[in-house]
C-alpha positions in Angstrom: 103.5 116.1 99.3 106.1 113.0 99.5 104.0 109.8 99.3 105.8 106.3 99.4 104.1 103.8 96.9 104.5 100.0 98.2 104.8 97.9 94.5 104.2 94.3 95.0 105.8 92.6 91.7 104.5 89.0 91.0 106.3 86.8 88.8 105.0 83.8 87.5 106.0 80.2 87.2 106.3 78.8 84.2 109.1 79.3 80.8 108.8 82.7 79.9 108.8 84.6 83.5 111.9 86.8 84.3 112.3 83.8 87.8 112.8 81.3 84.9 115.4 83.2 82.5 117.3 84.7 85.4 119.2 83.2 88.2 118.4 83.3 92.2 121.7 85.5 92.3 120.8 88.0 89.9 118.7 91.2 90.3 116.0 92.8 88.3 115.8 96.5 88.3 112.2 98.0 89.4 112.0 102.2 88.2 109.5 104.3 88.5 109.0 107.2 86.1 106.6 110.3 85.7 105.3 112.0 82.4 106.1 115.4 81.7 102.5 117.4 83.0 100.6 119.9 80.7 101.8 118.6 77.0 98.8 117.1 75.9 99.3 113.8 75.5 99.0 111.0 75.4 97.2 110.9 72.5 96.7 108.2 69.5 98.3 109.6 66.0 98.6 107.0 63.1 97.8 104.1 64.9 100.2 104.4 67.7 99.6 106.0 71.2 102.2 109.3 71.7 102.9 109.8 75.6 104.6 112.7 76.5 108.4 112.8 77.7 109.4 110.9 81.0 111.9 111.3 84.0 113.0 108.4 86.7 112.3 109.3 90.1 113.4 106.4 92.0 115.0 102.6 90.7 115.2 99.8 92.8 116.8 96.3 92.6 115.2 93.5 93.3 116.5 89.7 93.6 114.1 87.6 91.2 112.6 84.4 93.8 109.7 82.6 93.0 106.5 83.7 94.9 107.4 87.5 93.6 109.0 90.1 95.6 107.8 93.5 97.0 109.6 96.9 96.4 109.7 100.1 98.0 109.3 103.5 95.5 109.0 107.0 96.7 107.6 110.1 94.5 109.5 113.3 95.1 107.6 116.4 96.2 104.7 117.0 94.0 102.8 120.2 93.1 99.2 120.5 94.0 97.0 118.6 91.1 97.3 114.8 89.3 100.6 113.4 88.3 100.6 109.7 85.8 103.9 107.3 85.4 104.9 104.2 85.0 106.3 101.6 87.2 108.6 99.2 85.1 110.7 96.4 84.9 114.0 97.5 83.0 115.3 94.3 82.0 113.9 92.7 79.0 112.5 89.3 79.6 110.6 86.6 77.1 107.4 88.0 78.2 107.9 91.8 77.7 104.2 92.6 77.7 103.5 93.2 81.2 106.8 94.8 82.1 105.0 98.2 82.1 102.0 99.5 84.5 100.4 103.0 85.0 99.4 104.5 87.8 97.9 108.0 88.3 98.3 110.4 91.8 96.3 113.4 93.1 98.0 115.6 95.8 95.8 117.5 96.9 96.0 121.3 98.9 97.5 121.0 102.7 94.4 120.5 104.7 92.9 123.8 106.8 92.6 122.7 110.5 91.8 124.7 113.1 93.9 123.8 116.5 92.3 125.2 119.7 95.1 124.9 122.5 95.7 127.8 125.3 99.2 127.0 125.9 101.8 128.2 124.0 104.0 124.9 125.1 101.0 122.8 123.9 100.8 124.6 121.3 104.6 123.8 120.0 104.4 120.2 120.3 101.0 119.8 118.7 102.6 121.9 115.7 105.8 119.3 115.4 103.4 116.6 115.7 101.3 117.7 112.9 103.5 119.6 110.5 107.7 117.8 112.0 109.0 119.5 108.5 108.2 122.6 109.8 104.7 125.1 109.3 106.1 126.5 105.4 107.5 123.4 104.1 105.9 122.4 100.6 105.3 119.1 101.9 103.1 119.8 105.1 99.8 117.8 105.4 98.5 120.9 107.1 97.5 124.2 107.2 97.4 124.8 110.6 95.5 127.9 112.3 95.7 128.5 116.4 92.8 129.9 118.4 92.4 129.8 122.4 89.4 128.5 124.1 87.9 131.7 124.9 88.4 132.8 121.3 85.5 130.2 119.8 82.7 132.6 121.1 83.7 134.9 117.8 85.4 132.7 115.5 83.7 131.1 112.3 84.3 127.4 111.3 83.2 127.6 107.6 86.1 126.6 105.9 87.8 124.1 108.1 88.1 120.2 107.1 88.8 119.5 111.4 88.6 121.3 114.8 91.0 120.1 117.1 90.5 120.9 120.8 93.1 120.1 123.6 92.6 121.0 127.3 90.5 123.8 126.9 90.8 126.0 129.8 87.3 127.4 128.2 84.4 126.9 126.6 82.3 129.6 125.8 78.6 128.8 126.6 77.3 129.0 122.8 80.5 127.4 121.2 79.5 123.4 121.9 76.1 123.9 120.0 77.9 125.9 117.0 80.8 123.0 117.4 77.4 120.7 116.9 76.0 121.9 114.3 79.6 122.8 112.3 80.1 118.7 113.0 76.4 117.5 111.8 76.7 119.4 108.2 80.0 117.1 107.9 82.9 118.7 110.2 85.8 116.7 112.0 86.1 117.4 115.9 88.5 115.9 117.9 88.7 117.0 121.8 91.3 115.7 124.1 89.7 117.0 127.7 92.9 117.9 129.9 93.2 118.6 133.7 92.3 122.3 132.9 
């Protein structure tokens, strides 16, 4: 999944911010880097902490004003599990000791939902509106699965995180309680009623 991470940088007042040893005109570079997964670190060997190896996925610059400024990084496409980095200011200042932050990330699997829509047109759009990469791309929030109205009479929800119903043309006598009870033990439902 791509996730965009909104970094709000403060700097202080005072002699040893970066606002006070830098001019308005000049810029401060903002990166954001992510440890190498699976090495087993970080750990702490003769009094010093050993992190594993790191790459830059995105670098910004950043004009220094006082009050702070806000910056804009973006992770690539991540594989399914938890992913730790740093966000960092590059340029060494007089106070170096809070250049550096951590942050950890957890992308988790695309999410199983279960669309109930009888028209193939319908059907189309709702897939671009959920998934606009495209059903196999790595990035997709969802894994979607189609069904027709008159298909819920048969069909098992177990499984699903939400049920999403548009203009059913159809809805099988027994399939509102089973809906019902698939929503009170914790299930999502969302049903757009249509002219059909």
């Amino acid at each position: 999944a791509t996730s965009t991470v909104s970094v709000v940088v403060d700097f202080e007042d005072g002699p040893t911010s970066p606002a006070a040893t830098k001019s308005s005109d000049e810029a401060t570079t903002i990166q954001m880097r992510l440890f190498s997964p699976g090495s087993g670190l970080p750990v702490y060997r003769d009094d010093v902490v050993v992190y594993p190896s790191t790459r830059t996925v995105d670098r910004q610059s950043v004009r220094l004003v006082e009050g702070g400024a806000q910056v804009f990084l973006t992770l690539p496409p991540l594989p399914v599990g938890y992913h730790h980095g740093t966000i960092e200011i590059v340029e060494p200042d007089a106070m170096s000791l809070d250049n550096v932050r951590y942050f950890t990330v957890h992308v988790a699997e695309p999410r199983r939902v279960l669309v109930v829509v009888d028209d193939p047109d319908e059907r189309k759009i709702i897939s671009l509106m959920l998934n606009p990469r495209g059903e196999e791309d790595p990035r997709r929030e969802y894994d979607l699965e189609f069904a027709t109205s008159s298909s819920l009479q048969d069909r098992s929800f177990e499984g699903y995180e939400a049920i999403g119903i548009f203009n059913p043309t159809l809805l099988v006598p027994l399939a509102p309680d089973r809906l019902g009870n698939w929503v009170r033990a914790g299930g999502k439902l969302f049903v757009a009623l249509g002219p059909d």
